[in-house]
C-alpha positions in Angstrom: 0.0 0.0 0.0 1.3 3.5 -1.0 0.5 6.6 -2.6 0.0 10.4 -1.6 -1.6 12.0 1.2 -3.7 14.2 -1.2 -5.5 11.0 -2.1 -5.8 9.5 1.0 -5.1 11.2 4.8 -3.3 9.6 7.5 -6.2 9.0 9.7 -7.6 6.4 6.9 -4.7 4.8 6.5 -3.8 4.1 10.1 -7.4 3.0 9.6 -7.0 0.4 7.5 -3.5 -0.8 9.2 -6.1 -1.4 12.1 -8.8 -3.0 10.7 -6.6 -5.5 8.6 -4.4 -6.0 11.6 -1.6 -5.2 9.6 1.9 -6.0 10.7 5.1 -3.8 9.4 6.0 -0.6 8.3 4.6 2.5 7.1 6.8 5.2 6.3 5.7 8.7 5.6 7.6 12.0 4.1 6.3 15.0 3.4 7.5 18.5 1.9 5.0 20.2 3.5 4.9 22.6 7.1 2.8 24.3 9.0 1.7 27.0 6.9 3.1 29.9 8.9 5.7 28.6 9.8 9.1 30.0 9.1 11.3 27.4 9.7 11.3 25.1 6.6 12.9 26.8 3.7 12.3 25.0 0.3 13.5 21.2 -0.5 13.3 20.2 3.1 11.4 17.3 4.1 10.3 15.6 7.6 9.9 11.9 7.5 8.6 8.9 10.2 8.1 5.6 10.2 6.1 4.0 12.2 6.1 0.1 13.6 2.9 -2.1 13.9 1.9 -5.6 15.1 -1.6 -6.9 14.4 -3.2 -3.6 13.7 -1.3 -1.8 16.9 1.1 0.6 17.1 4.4 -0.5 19.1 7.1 2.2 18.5 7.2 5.3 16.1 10.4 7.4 14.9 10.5 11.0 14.0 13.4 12.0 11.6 16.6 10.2 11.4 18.1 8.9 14.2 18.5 11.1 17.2 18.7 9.7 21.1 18.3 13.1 22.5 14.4 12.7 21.9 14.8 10.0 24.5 17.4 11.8 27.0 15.0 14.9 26.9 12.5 12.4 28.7 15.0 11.1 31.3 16.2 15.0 31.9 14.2 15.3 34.9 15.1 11.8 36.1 19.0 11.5 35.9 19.9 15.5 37.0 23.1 16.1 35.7 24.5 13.0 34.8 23.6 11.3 31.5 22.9 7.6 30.4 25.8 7.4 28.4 28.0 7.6 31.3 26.7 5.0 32.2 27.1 3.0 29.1 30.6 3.6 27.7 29.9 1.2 25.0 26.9 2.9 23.7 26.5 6.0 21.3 24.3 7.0 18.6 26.3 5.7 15.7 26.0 2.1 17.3 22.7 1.7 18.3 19.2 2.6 17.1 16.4 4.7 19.3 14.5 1.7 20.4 18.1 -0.6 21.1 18.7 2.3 23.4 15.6 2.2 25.1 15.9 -1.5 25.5 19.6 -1.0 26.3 18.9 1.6 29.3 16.4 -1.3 30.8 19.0 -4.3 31.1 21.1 -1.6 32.8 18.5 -0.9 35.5 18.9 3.2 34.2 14.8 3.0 33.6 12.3 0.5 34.2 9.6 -1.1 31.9 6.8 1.5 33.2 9.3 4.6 32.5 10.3 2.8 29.5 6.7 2.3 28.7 6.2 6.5 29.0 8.4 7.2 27.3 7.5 5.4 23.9 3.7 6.9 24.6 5.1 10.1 24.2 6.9 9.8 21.1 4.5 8.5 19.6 1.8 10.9 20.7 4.5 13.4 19.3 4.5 11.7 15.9 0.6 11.3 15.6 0.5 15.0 16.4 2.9 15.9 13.5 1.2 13.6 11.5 -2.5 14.3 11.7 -1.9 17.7 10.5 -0.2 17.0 7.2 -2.3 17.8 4.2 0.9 16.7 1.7 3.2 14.0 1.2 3.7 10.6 0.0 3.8 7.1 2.3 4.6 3.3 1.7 3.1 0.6 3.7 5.2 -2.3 3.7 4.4 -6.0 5.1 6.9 -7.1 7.5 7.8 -9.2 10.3 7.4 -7.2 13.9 9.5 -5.1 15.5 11.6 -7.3 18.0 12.1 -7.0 20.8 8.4 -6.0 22.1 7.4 -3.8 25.2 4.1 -2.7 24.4 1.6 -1.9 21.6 -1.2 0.7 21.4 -4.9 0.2 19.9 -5.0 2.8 17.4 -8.8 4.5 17.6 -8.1 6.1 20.8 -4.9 7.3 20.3 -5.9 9.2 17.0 -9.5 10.4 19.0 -6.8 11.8 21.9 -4.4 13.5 19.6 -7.6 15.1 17.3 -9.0 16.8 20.3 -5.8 17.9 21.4 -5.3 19.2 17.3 -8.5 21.1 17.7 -7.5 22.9 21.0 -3.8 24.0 19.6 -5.8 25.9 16.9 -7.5 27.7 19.4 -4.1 28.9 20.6 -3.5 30.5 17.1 -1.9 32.7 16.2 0.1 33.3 18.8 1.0 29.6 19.2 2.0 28.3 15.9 4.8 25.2 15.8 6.1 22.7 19.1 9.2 23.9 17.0 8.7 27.8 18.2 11.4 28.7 20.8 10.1 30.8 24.0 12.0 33.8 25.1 11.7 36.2 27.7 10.3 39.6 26.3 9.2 41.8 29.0 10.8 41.3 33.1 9.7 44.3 34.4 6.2 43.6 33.8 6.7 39.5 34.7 8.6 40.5 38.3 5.6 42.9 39.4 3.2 40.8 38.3 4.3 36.9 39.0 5.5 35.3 42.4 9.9 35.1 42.2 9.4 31.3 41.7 7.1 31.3 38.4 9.6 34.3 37.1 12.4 32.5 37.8 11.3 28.7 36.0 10.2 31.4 33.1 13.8 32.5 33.6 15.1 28.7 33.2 13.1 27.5 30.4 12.8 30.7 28.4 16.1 31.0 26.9 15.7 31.4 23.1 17.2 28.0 22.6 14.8 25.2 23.9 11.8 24.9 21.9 8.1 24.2 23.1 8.5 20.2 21.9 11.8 20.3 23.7 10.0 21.6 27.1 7.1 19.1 27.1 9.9 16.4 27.4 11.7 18.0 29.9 9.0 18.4 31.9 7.1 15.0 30.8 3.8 17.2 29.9 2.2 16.8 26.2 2.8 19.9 24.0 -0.9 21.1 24.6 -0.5 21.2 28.1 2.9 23.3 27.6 1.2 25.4 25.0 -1.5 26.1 27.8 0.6 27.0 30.7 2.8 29.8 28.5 -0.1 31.1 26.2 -1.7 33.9 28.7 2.2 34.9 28.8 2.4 35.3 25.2 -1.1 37.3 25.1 0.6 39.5 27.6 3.4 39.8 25.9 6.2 38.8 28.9 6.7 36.2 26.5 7.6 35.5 23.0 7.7 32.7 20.4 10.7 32.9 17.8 11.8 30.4 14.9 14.9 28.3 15.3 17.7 29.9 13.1 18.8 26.2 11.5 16.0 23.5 11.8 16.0 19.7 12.3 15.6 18.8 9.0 19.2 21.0 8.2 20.5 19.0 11.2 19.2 15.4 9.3 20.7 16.3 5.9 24.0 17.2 7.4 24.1 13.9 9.8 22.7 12.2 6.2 25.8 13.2 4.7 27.8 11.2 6.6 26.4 8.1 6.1 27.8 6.0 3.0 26.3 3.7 0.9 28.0 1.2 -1.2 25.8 0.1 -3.9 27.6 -3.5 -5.5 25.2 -4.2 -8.7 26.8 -5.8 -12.1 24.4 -3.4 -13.6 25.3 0.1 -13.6 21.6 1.1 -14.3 20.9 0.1 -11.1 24.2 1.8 -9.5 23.0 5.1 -11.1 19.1 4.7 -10.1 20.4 4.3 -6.6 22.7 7.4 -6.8 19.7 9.5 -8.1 17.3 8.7 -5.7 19.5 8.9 -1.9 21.9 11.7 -3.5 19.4 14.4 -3.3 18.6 12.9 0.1 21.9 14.0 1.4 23.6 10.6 1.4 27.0 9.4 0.6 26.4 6.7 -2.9 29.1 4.5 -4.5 28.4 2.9 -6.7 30.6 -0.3 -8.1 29.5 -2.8 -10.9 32.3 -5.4 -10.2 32.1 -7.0 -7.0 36.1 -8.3 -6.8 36.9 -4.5 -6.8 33.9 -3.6 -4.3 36.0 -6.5 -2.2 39.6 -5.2 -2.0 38.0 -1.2 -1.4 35.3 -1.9 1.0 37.0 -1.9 3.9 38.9 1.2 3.0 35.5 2.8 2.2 33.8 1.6 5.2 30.2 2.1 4.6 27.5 2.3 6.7 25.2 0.2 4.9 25.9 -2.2 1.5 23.0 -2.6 -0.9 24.3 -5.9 -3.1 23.3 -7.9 -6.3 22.8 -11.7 -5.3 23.4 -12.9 -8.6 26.7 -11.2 -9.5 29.1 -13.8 -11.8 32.4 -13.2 -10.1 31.1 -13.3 -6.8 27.3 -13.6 -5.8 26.0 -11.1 -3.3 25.4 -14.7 -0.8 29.1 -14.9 -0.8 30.2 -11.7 -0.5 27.9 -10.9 2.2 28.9 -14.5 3.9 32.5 -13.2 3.8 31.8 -9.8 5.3 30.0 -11.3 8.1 32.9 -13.5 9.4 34.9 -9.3 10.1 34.3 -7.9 13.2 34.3 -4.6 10.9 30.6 -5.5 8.9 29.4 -8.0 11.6 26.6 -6.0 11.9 26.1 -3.3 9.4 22.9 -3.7 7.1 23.3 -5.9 4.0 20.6 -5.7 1.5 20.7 -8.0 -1.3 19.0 -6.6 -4.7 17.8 -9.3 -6.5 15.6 -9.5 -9.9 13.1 -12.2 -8.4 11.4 -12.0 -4.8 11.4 -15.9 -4.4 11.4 -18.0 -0.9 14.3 -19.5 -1.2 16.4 -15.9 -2.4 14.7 -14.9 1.2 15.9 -18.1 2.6 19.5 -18.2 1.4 19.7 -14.7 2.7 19.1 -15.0 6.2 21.4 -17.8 6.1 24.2 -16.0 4.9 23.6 -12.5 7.3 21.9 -10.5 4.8 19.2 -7.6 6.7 16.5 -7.8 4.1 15.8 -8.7 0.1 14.7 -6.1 -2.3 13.0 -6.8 -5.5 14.4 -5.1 -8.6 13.0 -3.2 -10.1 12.4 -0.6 -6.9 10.8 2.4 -7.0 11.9 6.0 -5.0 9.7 4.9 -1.9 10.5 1.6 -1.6 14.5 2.1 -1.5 13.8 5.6 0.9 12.0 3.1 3.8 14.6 -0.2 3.6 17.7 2.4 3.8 15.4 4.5 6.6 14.7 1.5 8.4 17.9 0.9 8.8 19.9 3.5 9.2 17.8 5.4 11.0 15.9 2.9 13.3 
């Protein structure tokens, strides 16, 4: 299932996930922003993919992959100190969002009911950025569930929570426009003779120009409404104002995108280029190789992050290369995908066997390349 959110909005689709008791992915991007909003210049995107099982939601990411979301949320539970310290081996270029979350449990850092809160509020984030897109494309794709699994959420309620909570955030317009805005103190005179020392001086704290509204309802472990709420009689006042981030998120994603290479290994250089054209504009690192004794003797002076490969090559098929690759420490556990011209069991089966992270069918459009190298790289 995938098409354009023109022709069908996200509330139907989610929809349909739940009444089929779908289980996979969908991914969504979109091009489009809030319409006053200032922060998105032109050819920037926001994407998410969300996990289900059997019609429920269990886990949703925003963007590529960033673990601040989740150390925003333990802020108010660790003081000063950070999880990392307490995990030397861990960092954002080794582990995904949700290993991390699972990784802070089998340390003891959170338990299963903070871990629990945690994923409810990203995912109310997501579903709040998400049920106000008008624009934008999405891919459904069937798939195995996300492993390991904490919890799952039905669907209806969720979506009938985050609508009511849309339709009170309009009411806050316009001087409320974006969980992106970033509060900042306007007026103290005015706030100190008319506010008790304490309130003035959280205003003080959180106010700063740099923290944004989506930023403070994790801090403080408050949906974005309830933020919005608190500061909006401020902003009326005008002790308070709301100001646009210079660089955004998305400038942050396409500069951590560029980081990440690709190694595309395909006897066809068709399929080299169509690779190159679609994740180049994304802000991703592509090389392309056609022969795979050459890919051999350069990849580990190349060190990619992920390796999309033919299964078929003559020299040496994709099942071999990748069964090689797996016996380094150095691409134990990067993602292989093998490209292969026919989506049969046993291509799916000789995969696994050898390592590989998933099969895709050639040939693959935009969308369907976007959430396999998404997935993960980003997750």
């Amino acid at each position: 299932m995938q098409g354009n959110l023109q022709e069908i909005d996200i509330r139907s689709i989610l929809q349909l996930i739940e009444l089929g008791q779908r289980t996979g992915q969908l991914f969504i991007e979109s091009y489009e922003f809030h319409e006053q909003s200032k922060v998105s210049p032109a050819g920037e995107y926001k994407n998410w993919l969300i996990f289900f099982h059997n019609g429920q939601i269990i886990y949703s990411q925003a963007g590529h992959n960033n673990l601040s979301r989740i150390n925003d949320y333990l802020r108010q539970y660790r003081g000063e100190s950070s999880p990392d310290e307490h995990i030397d081996y861990l960092s954002a270029e080794d582990a995904s969002e949700y290993d991390y979350i699972w990784m802070l449990l089998e340390e003891n850092i959170i338990n299963p009911k903070k871990a629990h809160v945690i994923i409810y509020r990203l995912l109310s984030e997501t579903l709040f950025d998400l049920l106000s897109l008008h624009r934008g494309s999405f891919i459904f794709q069937q798939d195995t569930a996300l492993v390991p699994q904490l919890t799952s959420w039905e669907i209806a309620p969720l979506m009938a929570k985050i609508t009511q909570q849309l339709q009170e955030w309009k009411q806050l317009y316009p001087y409320i426009q974006s969980p992106e805005q970033l509060p900042i103190l306007a007026q103290t005179v005015h706030l100190h003779s008319s506010l008790p020392v304490t309130t003035v001086n959280k205003l003080k704290q959180w106010a700063d120009g740099q923290t944004s509204l989506r930023q403070l309802s994790r801090y403080l472990d408050r949906d974005i409404l309830t933020v919005a709420k608190t500061i909006y009689p401020y902003i009326q006042q005008g002790w308070l104002k709301l100001t646009y981030p210079e660089s955004t998120n998305s400038q942050a994603q396409v500069k951590d995108q560029q980081k990440m290479k690709i190694l595309c290994i395909d006897q066809s250089q068709t399929i080299g280029e169509t690779v190159e054209s679609i994740l180049r504009p994304q802000g991703y690192e592509v090389i392309a190789l056609s022969n795979p004794l050459d890919a051999l003797s350069l990849i580990f002076q190349l060190q990619p992050h992920l390796i999309l490969c033919d299964n078929t090559m003559p020299e040496l098929s994709g099942y071999e290369m990748c069964a090689m690759l797996r016996q380094s420490q150095a691409f134990r556990y990067i993602p292989m995908i093998m490209l292969t011209s026919k989506d049969k069991f046993i291509d799916r089966v000789r995969a696994k066997m050898v390592g590989a992270t998933d099969l895709l069918t050639k040939p693959f459009n935009h969308a369907e390349l976007l959430i396999l190298i998404k997935k993960y790289l980003n997750i």
